[in-house]
C-alpha positions in Angstrom: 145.6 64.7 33.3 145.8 61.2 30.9 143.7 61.0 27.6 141.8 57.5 29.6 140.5 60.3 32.4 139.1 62.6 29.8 136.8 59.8 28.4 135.0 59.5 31.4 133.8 63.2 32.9 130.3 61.8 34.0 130.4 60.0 37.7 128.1 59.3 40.0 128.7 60.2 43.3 126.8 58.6 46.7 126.3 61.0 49.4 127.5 59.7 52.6 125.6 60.5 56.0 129.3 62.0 57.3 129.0 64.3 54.7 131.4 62.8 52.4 130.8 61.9 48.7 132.1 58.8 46.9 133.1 58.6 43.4 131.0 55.1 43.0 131.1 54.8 39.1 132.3 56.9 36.0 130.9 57.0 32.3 131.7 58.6 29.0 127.9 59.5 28.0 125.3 61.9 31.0 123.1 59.0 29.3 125.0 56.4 30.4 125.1 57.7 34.0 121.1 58.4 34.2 120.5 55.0 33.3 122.9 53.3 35.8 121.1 56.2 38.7 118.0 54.7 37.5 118.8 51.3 38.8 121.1 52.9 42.1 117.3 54.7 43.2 115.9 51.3 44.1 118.2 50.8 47.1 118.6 52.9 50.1 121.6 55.5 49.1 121.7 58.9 48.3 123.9 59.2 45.1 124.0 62.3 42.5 125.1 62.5 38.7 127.8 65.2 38.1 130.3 66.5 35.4 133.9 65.7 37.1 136.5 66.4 34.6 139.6 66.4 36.4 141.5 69.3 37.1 144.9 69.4 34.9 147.8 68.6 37.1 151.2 71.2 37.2 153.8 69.4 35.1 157.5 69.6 36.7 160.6 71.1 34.9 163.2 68.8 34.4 166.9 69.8 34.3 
């Protein structure tokens, strides 16, 4: 995991009728995402707030 993926934890997420979800934005402040949702509720979609810090990846041996 890079430093520029931990600035952002917060995404928003729309819920897809297949019963997938979409990473549709990321932002560095739960404030910042709320206020974005705010303005996502007027449409039609289904999207959700959530803390998505990604998961650390393995890092190889060389030699």
């Amino acid at each position: 995991m890079n430093y520029r993926d931990q600035l952002t934890p917060w995404a928003i997420f729309q819920r897809l009728s297949t019963g997938q979800n979409v990473c549709f934005s990321r932002f560095r402040t739960r404030t910042e995402a709320d206020a974005y949702m705010s303005i996502l509720r007027q449409g039609s979609g289904k999207f959700e707030v959530v803390y998505d810090l990604p998961q650390p990846q393995p890092q190889e041996v060389q030699g």
